[in-house]
Structure formats: structure tokens, C-alpha cells
C-alpha positions in Angstrom: -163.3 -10.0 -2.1 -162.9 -12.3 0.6 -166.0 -13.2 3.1 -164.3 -14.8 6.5 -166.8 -16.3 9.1 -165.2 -14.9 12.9 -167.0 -17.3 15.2 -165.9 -19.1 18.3 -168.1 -19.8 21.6 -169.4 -17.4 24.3 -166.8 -15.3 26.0 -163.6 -16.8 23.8 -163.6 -12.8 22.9 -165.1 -12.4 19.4 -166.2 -8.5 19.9 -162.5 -7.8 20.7 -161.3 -9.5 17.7 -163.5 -7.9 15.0 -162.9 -4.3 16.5 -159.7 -5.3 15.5 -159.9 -6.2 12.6 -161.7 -3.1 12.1 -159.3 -1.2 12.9 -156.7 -2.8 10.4 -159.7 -2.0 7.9 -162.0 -4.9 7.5 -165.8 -4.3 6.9 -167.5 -5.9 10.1 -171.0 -7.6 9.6 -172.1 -8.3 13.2 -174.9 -11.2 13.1 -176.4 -10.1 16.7 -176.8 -6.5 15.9 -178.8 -7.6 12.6 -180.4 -10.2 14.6 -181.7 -7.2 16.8 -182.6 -4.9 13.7 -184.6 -7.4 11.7 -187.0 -8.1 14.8 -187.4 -4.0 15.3 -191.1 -3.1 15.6 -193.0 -2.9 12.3 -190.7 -4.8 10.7 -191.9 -8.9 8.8 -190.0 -10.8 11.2 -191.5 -8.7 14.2 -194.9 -9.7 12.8 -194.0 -13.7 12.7 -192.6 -13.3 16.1 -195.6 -12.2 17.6 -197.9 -13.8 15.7 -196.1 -17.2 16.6 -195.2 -16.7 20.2 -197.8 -13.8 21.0 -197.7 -10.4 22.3 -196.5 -11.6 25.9 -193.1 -11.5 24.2 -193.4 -7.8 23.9 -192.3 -4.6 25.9 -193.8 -2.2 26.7 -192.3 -0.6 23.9 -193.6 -2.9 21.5 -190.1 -4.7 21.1 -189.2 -8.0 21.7 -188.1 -9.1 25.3 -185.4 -11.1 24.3 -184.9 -12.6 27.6 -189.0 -13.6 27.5 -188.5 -15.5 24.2 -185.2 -16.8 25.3 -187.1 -18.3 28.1 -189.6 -20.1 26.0 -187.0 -21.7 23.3 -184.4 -22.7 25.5 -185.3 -25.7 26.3 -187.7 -26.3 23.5 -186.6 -27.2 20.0 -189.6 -27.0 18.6 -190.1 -23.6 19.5 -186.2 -22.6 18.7 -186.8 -24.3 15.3 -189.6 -21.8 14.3 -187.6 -18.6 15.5 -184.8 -19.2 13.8 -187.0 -20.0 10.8 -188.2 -16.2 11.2 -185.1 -14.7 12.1 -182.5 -15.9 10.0 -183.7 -15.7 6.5 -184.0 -12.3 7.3 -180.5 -12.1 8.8 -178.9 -14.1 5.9 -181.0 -11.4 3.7 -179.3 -8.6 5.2 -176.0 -10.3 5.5 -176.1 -10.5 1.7 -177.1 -7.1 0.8 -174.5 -5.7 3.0 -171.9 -8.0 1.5 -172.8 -6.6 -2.1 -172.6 -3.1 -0.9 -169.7 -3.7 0.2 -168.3 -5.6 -2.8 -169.3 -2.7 -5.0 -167.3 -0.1 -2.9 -163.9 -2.2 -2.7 -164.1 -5.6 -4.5 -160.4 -6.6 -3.1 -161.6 -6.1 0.4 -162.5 -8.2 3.2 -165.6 -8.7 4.7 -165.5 -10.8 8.3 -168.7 -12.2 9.3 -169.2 -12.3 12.9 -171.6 -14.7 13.9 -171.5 -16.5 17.1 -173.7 -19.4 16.4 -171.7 -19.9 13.1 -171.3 -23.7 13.5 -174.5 -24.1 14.9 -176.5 -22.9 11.7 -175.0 -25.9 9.7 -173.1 -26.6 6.9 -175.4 -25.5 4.4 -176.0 -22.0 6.1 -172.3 -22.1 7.1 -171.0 -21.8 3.6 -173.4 -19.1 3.0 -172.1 -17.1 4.9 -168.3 -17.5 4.9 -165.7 -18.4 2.3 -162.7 -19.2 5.4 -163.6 -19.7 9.1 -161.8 -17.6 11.7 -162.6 -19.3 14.8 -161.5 -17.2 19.0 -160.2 -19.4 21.2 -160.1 -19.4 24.9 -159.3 -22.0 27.1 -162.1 -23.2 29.5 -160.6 -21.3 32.6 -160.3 -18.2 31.4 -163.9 -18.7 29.6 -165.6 -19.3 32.2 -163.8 -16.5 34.3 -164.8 -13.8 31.6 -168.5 -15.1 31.8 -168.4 -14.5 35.9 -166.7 -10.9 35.5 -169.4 -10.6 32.9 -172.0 -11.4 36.3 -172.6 -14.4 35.8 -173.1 -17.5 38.1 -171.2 -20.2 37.6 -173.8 -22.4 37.0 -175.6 -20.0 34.5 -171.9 -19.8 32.7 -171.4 -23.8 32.2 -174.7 -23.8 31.0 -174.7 -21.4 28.2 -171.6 -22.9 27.4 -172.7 -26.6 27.6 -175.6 -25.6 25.0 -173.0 -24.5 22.4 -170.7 -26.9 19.9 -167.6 -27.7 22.1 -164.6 -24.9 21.1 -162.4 -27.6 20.1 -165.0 -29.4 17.5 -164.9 -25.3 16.1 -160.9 -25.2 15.8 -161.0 -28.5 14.1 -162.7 -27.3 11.4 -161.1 -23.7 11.3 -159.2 -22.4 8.7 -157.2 -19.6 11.2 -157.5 -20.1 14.9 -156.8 -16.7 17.3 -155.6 -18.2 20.7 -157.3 -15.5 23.1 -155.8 -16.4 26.1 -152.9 -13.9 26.0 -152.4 -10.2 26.3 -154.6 -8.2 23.9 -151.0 -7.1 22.2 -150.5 -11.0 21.7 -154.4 -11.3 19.8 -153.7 -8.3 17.8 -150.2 -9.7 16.6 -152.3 -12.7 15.2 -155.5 -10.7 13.7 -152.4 -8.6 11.8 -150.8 -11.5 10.8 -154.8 -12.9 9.6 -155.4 -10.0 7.9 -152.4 -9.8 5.8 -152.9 -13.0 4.6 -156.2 -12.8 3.6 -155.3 -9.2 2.4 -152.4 -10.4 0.3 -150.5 -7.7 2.2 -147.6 -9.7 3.3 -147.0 -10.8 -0.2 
């Protein structure tokens, strides 16, 4: 079984490419939606999170506002340094168990890792996670274009992209790079080609 890291920066189009790749019948392991799972009411890293940062951080609900903690890590590495301490030991733990699942149901497979912050996490972390790196690219127009349709300012957009490793430090270190500046017939002509590779399916 093959475990491919699908990373690039915000708004290159990663969602697009792993529904994709879905479709061609890669098992999808989507970082953020664990990220959101492990930090569910109840649950350990919930606990940390409020212990650490308090209750303010809290809905009404009793879930974390996201945007709330956002606001207090942002610009504080300190702060950042201890939620990522709590959340991803219990993503990578989840990652894990999900990728042994999934290598007992079809050990020829291949499992694509999509994690947005891939580079960001490290060497260490990064190898953890991903046997090849797929990294989406965008060029910076059309980036920061998608990040305005999104509703965006444009001063928001260059920031969150200014706070993330540079795209082209990412394709450097790539093992496949998906140009995503084309049609979505033109992405999904490269994901095919990808996923026969890895797949062994043009062989």
C-alpha cells in the first residue's frame, strides 16, 4: 500500500483534487475533518484545549470556536506550539488507525493524506505521514482570486497566505506536482495519470 501526502497552500485547490482522486478510488484521509473530530466535546484533546486556553474558547454548544482560538495563536507561537501539541498527536493517532484499516481491507491500495499544513509539521511528522508528496499548484493570481471569490479581502487573503511555506519551497521538494491553474478536465488528466502510477495501473 502506498501512503501519498496531497498538500499544497491555501486555495491552490486541494479539496478538488482529492475528490478526485476519490473518485478514481483512492481512500481519502482528510487532516482538517480529523482535526475537527478529535477536539469534539468530551473528547481528551477537548479537555487540554479548554483546560489550556479556558472555556472562553467555547460555544455555546460546548465546542470549540475555532475562529476564538485562531484569534489567540495567530500571532503567538507560544500559544500555537501548545495547540498543536494537543491536536496533533491525536490527529497523527487517528491518521494511523485509519491507515491500518485501510491496509487490512486492500493492502495494494492507496491511501492520499490530505493535509494542508503538511510541510509545516516538519520533517519528522512529514514522513509520518506520507511515503511520496503530491503537492496543488496554483499560481499566485489565480490564488489569491479563489481566496476573494471565497469572501475574502485582499488583505486578509495575502496574509493567510504570507503565514504559510511559500508554494514553490513545496514543489521543490514534491515528488508529483498538479498544476491547478487550468480547466478542471486538465487537473483530472494529471490526478489519472498520478494515480496510475502510484497504482501500477499503467504498467
Amino acid at each position: 500500500m502506498i501512503i501519498a501526502g496531497l498538500t499544497g497552500t491555501i486555495g491552490t485547490g486541494k479539496s478538488a483534487v482529492s475528490a478526485m482522486f476519490r473518485e478514481l478510488g483512492a481512500f481519502i484521509i482528510d487532516a482538517d475533518k480529523l482535526a475537527h473530530e478529535v477536539v469534539e466535546p468530551g473528547k481528551k484533546a477537548w479537555q487540554e484545549i479548554t483546560d489550556n486556553f479556558g472555556r472562553e474558547v467555547l460555544n455555546d454548544d460546548q465546542t470549540i470556536n475555532r475562529q476564538k482560538l485562531a484569534d489567540i495563536v495567530f500571532n503567538n507561537k507560544g500559544k500555537l506550539q501548545i495547540l498543536n501539541s494537543i491536536v496533533h498527536p491525536a490527529v497523527l493517532a487517528e491518521v494511523a488507525r485509519l491507515v491500518e484499516e485501510q491496509r487490512g481491507k486492500n493492502p495494494q491500495g492507496l491511501v492520499i493524506n490530505v493535509i494542508p499544513l503538511l510541510f509545516e509539521l516538519g520533517p519528522e511528522l512529514r514522513s509520518q505521514l506520507a511515503d511520496i508528496i503530491i503537492v496543488v499548484y496554483c499560481s499566485p493570481e489565480v490564488q489569491l482570486k479563489r481566496l476573494i471569490d471565497r469572501g475574502m479581502t485582499e488583505a486578509d487573503a495575502l496574509n493567510r497566505i504570507k503565514s504559510q511555506i511559500p508554494i514553490q519551497e513545496k514543489v521543490k521538494s514534491a515528488d508529483f506536482v498538479i498544476n491547478n491553474d487550468g480547466t478542471p478536465d486538465e487537473t483530472r488528466q494529471q490526478v489519472r495519470q498520478i494515480y496510475n502510477t502510484l497504482t501500477k495501473k499503467d504498467r
